[in-house]
C-alpha positions as CSV (number, residue, x, y, z in Angstrom):
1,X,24.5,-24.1,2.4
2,X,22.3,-26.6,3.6
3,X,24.4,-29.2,5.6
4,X,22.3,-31.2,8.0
5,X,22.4,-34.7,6.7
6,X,20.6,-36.9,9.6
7,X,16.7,-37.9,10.4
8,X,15.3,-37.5,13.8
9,X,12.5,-39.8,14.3
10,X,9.4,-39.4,17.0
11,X,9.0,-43.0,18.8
12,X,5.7,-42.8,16.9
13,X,7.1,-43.0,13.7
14,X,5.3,-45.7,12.0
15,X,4.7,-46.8,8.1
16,X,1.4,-45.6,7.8
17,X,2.7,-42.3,8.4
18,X,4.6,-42.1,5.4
19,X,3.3,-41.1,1.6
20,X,1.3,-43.3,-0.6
21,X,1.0,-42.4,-4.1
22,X,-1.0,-39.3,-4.4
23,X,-2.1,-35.9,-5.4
24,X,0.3,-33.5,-3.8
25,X,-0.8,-29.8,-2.9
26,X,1.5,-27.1,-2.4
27,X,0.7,-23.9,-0.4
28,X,3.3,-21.3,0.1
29,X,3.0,-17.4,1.3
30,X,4.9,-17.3,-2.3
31,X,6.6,-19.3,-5.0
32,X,8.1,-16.2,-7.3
33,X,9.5,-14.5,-4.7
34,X,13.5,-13.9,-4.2
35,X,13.3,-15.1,-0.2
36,X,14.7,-18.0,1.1
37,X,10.4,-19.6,1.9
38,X,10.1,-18.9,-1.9
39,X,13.7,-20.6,-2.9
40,X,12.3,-23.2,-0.7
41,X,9.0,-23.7,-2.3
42,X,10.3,-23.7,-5.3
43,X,12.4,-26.7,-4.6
44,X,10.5,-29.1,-3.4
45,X,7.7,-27.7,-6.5
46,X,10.7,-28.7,-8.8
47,X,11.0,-32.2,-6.6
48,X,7.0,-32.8,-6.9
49,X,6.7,-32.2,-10.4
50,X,9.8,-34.1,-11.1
51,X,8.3,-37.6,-9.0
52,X,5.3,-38.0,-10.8
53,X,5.1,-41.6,-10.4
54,X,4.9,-41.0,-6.8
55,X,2.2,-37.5,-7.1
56,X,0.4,-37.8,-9.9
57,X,-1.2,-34.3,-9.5
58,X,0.6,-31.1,-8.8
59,X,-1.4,-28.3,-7.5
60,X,0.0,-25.1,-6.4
61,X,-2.1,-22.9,-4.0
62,X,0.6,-19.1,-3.3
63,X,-0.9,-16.6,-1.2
64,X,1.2,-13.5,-2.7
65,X,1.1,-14.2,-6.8
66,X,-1.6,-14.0,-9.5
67,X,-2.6,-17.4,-11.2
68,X,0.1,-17.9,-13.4
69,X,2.4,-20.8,-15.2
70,X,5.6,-21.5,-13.1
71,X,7.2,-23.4,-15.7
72,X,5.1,-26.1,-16.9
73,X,3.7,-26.2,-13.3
74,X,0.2,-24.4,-13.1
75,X,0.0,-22.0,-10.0
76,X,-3.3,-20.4,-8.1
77,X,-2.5,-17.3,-6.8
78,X,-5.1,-15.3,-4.5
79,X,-3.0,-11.7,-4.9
80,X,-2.6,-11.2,-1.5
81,X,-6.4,-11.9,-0.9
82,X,-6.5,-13.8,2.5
83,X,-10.2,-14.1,2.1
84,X,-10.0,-16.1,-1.3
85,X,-6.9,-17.8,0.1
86,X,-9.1,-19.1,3.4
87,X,-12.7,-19.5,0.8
88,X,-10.1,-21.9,-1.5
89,X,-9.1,-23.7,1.7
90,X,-13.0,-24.1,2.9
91,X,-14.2,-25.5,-0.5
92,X,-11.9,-28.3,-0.1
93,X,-13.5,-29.1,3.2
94,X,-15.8,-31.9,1.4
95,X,-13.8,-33.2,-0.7
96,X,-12.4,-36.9,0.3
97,X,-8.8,-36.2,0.9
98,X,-7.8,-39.5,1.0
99,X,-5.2,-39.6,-1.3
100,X,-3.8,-35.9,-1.3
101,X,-0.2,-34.3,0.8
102,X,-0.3,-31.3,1.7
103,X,3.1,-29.9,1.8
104,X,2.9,-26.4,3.7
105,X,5.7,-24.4,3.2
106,X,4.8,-21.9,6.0
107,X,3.6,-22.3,9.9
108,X,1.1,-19.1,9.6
109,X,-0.6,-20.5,6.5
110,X,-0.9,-24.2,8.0
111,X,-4.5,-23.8,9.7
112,X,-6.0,-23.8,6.0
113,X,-5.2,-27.4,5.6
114,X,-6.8,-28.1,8.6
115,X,-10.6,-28.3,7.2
116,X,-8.3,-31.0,4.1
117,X,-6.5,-32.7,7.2
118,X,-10.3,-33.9,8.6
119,X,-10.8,-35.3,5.4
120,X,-7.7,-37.7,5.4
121,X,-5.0,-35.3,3.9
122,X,-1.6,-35.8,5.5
123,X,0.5,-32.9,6.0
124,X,3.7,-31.6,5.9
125,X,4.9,-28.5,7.7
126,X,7.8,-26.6,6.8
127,X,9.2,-24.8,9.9
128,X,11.8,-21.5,8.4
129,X,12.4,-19.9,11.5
130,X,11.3,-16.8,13.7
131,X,7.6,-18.0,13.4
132,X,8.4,-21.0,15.4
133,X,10.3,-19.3,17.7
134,X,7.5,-17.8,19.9
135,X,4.6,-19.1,21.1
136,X,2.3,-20.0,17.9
137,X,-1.4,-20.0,18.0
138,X,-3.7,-22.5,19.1
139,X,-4.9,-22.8,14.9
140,X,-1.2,-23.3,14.1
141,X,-0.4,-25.8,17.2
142,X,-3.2,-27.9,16.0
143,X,-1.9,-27.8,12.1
144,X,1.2,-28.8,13.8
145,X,-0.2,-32.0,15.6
146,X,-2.6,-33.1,12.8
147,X,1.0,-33.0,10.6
148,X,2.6,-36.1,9.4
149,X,5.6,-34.5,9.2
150,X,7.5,-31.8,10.4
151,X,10.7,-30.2,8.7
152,X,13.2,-27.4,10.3
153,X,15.1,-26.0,7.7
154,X,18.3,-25.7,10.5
155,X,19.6,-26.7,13.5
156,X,19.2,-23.9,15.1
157,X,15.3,-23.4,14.1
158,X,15.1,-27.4,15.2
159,X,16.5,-26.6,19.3
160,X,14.1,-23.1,19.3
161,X,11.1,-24.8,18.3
162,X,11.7,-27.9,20.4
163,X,12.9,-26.2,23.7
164,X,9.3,-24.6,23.0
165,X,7.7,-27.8,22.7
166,X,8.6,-29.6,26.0
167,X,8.0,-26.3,27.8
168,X,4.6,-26.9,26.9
169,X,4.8,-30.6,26.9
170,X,3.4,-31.1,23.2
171,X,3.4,-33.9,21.4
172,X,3.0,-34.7,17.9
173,X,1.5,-38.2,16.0
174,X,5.0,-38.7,14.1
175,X,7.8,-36.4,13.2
176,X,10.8,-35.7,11.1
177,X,12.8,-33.1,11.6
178,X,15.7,-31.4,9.2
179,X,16.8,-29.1,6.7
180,X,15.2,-28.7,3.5
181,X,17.6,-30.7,1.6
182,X,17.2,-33.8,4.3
183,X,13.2,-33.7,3.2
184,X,14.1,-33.7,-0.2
185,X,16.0,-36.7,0.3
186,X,13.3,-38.5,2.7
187,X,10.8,-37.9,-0.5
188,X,13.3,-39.0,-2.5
189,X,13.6,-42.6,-0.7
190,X,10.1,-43.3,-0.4
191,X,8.9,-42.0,-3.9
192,X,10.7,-45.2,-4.9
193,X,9.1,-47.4,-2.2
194,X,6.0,-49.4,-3.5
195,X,2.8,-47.8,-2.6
196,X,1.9,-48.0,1.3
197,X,-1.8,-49.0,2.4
């Protein structure tokens, strides 16, 4: 299924680009669906929880579900309500973020993270598809350049989004790009690195 195996790193790839040990916060369009965004979600949820030496917190923010227990991970669901989803978002605007990765599972839902991202957040953007195909707005295209990391779940998503990119001569801080099971792996190897100031 998911076959891509290497790392392409941005000449600005540096260590103090990569996670420290933190609080980790989720955001997904939704984690109990039966899509592939959900399946996705729900994997590197599973991955989160499961490096808690490395996050020590697990929140879950999903656009879609009620506030419910996924497992023994606790989730906040707005119901569909973009307005709680975006007044959630805001209330975390000051609060030091310092210490906290944002891993956004979808490009429409990354400008929320931008008001956490001015607070020292680092985030992670999840790119699935068609919604990076096309020209993305100027909210998401500054999500994407405040991200510490970017992820295309194929090869195929990777060439769309990047023959977009130098058409408009973009440029982001540091990227990774590759498929969902290559970031797994990346968290992987530096969950057991010691703690990066």
């Amino acid at each position: 299924m998911l076959s891509e195996i290497s790392l392409q790193h941005s000449e600005s790839q540096s260590s103090a680009s990569l996670p420290r040990t933190g609080r980790a916060l989720l955001v997904t369009p939704r984690l109990t669906g039966r899509d592939g965004v959900s399946n996705v979600s729900r994997q590197v949820a599973d991955f989160l929880f499961g490096n808690s030496s490395r996050f020590q917190q697990l929140v879950v923010w999903s656009l879609a579900d009620e506030t419910c227990p996924w497992g023994l991970i606790s989730v906040e669901g707005f119901s569909g309500a973009k307005w709680k989803f975006l007044r959630r978002a805001l209330s975390q605007a000051f609060v030091p973020a310092n210490d906290l990765f944002i891993f956004m599972l979808h490009l429409h839902l990354a400008p929320v993270a931008l008001p956490i991202v001015a607070r020292g957040g680092q985030l992670v953007t999840f790119l699935h598809g068609v919604e990076c195909w096309q020209r993305v707005s100027l909210l998401q295209r500054e999500a994407l350049q405040c991200s510490s990391c970017v992820i295309a779940n194929s090869e195929h998503t990777k060439k769309k989004f990047l023959s977009i990119l130098y058409s408009r001569k973009r440029t982001f801080r540091s990227v990774i790009w590759g498929s969902t099971l290559v970031i797994l792996q990346w968290l992987h190897s530096i969950a057991r690195r010691p703690r990066l100031l």
